[in-house]
N, C-alpha and C positions, 0 to 999 in steps of 0.2 A: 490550407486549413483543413483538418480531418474534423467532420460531421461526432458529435458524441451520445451514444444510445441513453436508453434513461433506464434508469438502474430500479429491480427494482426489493433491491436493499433496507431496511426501514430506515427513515432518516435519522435517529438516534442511535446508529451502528453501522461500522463495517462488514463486511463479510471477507472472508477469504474461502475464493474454492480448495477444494480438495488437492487439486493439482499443484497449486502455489503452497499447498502447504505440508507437502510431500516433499518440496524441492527445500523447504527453508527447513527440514529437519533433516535433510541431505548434508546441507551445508553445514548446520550446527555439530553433525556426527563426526563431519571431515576436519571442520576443528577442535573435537574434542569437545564440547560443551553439552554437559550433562542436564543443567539445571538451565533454560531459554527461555525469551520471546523474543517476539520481532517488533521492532520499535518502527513506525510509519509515522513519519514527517513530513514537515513543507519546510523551504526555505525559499528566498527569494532568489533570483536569478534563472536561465534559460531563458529561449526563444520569446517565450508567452508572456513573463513573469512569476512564475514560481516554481518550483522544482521539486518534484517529491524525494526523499531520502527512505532508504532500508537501512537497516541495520539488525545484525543477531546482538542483540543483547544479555547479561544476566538477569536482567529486573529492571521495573520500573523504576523511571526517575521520581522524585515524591511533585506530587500534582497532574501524572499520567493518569491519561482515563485505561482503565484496563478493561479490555474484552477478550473472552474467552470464543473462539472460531476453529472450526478444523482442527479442532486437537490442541491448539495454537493459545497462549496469551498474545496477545499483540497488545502494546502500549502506545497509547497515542499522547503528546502533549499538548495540552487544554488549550494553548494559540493556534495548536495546528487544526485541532478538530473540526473548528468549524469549515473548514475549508473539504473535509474527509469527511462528514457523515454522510451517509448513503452510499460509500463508495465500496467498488468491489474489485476486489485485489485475486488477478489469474496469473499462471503461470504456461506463457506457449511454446512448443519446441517443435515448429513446425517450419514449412520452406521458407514462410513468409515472415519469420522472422522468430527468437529467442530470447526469453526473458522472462519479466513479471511485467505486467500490462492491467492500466487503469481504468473502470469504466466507472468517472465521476460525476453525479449529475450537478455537480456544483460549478463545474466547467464549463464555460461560454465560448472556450476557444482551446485548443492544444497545438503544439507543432507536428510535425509529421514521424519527429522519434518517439511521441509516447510520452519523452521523460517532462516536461513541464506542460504545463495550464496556466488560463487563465480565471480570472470570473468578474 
């Protein structure tokens, strides 16, 4: 079980650092996508019970909470939210590992990839 820091994000928002958000306008450019945001989700499934999702999007779904971070709209949907407030979304390319990496304070448990929690 990885220990998880406490965020300190305000609980009515995400944040995304710089770095993460450097990488998702990388991504959006190498597909061609002029007009973005990054949609952040949960679904159920992994190790923990629930699994966050990425995705580059054109736009919100209707009922996304929209926040503007890092340059970034990020859409989040109103089921997922509450699971994701406070949370802060990095991106590391370092030895110890690649990717985008979650520090959630709503998380009572995570497995050891990062990619699911629990609460």
């Amino acid at each position: 079980m990885v220990s998880v820091e406490k965020s300190s994000v305000p609980i009515n928002t995400i944040r995304i650092t710089e770095k993460a958000a450097k990488k998702v306008r990388e991504y959006a450019a190498r597909d061609g996508m002029e007009k973005f945001g990054l949609k952040v989700a949960v679904k159920g499934g992994g190790c923990s019970g629930l699994l966050y999702v990425l995705e580059i999007v054109d736009g919100p779904d209707e009922g996304d909470k929209v926040i503007e971070d890092g340059g970034l709209e990020v859409y989040i949907p109103k089921k997922a939210f509450v699971f994701l407030a406070g949370t802060e979304l990095d991106f590391g390319d370092g030895l110890n590992g690649k990717g985008f990496s979650f520090n959630n304070p709503n998380a009572k448990r995570s497995c050891g990839c990062g990619d699911s929690f629990g609460v």
